[in-house]
NUDREN-268644 format. One line per 8 residues: number of its first residue (from 1); for each residue y, x, z of C-alpha. Coordinates in pm, 1 decimal, m for minus. Example, Ala and Ser with C-alpha at 12.3 -4.5 7.8 and 13.67 -1.06 7.14 Angstrom:
BEGIN
1	m450.0/1230.0/780.0; m106.0/1367.0/714.0 $
***
This chain:
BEGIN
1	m1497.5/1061.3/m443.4; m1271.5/934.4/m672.5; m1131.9/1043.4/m1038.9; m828.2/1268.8/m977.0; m491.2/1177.1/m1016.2; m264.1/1308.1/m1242.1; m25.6/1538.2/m1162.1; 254.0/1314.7/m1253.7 $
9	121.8/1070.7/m1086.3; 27.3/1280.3/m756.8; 468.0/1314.6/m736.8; 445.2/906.4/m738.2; 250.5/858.9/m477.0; 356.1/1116.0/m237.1; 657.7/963.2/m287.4; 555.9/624.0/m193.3 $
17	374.4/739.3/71.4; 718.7/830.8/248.6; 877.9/567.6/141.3; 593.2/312.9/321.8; 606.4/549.9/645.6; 956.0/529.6/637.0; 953.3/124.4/629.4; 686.0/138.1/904.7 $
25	868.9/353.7/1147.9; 1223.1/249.0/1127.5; 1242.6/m127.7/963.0; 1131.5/m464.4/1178.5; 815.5/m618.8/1177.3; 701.1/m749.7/853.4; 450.6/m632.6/540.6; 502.9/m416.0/292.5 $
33	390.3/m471.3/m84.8; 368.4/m202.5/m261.9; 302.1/m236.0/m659.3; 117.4/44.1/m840.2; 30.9/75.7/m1200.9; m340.7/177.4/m1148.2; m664.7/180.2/m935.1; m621.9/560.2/m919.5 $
41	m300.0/582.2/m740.6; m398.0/289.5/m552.7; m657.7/474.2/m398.2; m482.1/787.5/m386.1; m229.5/649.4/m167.2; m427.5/413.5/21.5; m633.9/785.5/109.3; m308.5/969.9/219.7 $
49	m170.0/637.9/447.6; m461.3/607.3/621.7; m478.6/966.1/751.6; m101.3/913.2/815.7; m174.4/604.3/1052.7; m450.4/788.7/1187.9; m218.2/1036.0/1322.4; 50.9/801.1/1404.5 $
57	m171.8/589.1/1610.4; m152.1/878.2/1868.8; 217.4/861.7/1906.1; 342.1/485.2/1827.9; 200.8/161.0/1947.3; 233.5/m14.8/1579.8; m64.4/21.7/1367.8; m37.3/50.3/995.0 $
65	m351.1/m175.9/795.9; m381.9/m28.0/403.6; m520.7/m342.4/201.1; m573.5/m215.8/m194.5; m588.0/m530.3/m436.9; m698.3/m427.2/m842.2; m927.0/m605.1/m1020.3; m1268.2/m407.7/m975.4 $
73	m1216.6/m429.2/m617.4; m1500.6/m632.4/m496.4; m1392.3/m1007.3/m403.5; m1423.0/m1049.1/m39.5; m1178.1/m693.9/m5.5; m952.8/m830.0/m233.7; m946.2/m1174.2/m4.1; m859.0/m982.7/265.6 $
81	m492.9/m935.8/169.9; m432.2/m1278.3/253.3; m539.0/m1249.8/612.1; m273.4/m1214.2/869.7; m256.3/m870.2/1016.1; m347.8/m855.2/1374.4; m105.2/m807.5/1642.8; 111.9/m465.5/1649.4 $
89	12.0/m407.4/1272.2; 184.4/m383.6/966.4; m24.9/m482.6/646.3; 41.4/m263.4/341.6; m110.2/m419.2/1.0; m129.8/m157.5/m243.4; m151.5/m356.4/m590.0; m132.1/m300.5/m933.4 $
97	168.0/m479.0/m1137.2; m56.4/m724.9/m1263.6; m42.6/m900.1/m947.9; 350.2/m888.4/m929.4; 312.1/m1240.0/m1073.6; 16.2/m1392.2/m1024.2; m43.7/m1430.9/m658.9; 167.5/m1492.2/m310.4 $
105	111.2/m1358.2/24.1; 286.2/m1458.7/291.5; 435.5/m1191.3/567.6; 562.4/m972.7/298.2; 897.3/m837.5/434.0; 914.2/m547.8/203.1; 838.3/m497.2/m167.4; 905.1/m195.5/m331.3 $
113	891.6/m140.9/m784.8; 909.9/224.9/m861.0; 1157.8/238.0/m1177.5; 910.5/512.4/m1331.9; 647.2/247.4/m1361.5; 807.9/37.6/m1641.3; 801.4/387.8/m1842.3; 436.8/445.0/m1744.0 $
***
């Protein structure tokens, strides 16, 4: 298991988690990018939305696919971001800031900065 988050930071991504299920539920089709500040709360919220889409998957037909993308991540996961996400699924890249301008992936819909970041 992981290092454990913050509490600060445990606010953050609870936070974001609602805010991605929220997207998923009631916005059209389309990604979400979500940018983090760490590998921590990337994996800390990549944890929580995959039990979330777990239990969704019993009650919707759309399918939510977590992709993390930091730097220690090995290469071929990071790669996968770039793949399309298969039919009925939403693709949400969990990234650190880093990335914010240094790549492009296309089917990205929804991107989403947390102000509190900048201060972090």
């Amino acid at each position: 298991m992981g290092e454990t988050v913050p509490l600060s930071h445990q606010a953050s991504v609870g936070a974001r988690q609602i805010t991605v299920i929220q997207i998923h539920l009631l916005s059209e089709p389309g990604d979400i990018l979500v940018f983090m500040t760490g590998q921590e709360e990337i994996e800390a919220l990549e944890s929580l939305l995959k039990q979330r889409a777990e239990m969704l998957e019993q009650h919707i037909e759309s399918k939510l696919l977590v992709c993390p993308l930091y730097a220690a991540l090995p290469y071929h996961q990071q790669m996968q971001v770039f793949d399309p996400a298969p039919e009925n699924t939403r693709k949400v890249i969990l990234a650190t800031n880093i990335a914010e301008t240094s790549i492009t992936i296309n089917g990205i819909r929804y991107e989403r900065v947390w102000e509190s970041d900048a201060n972090e």
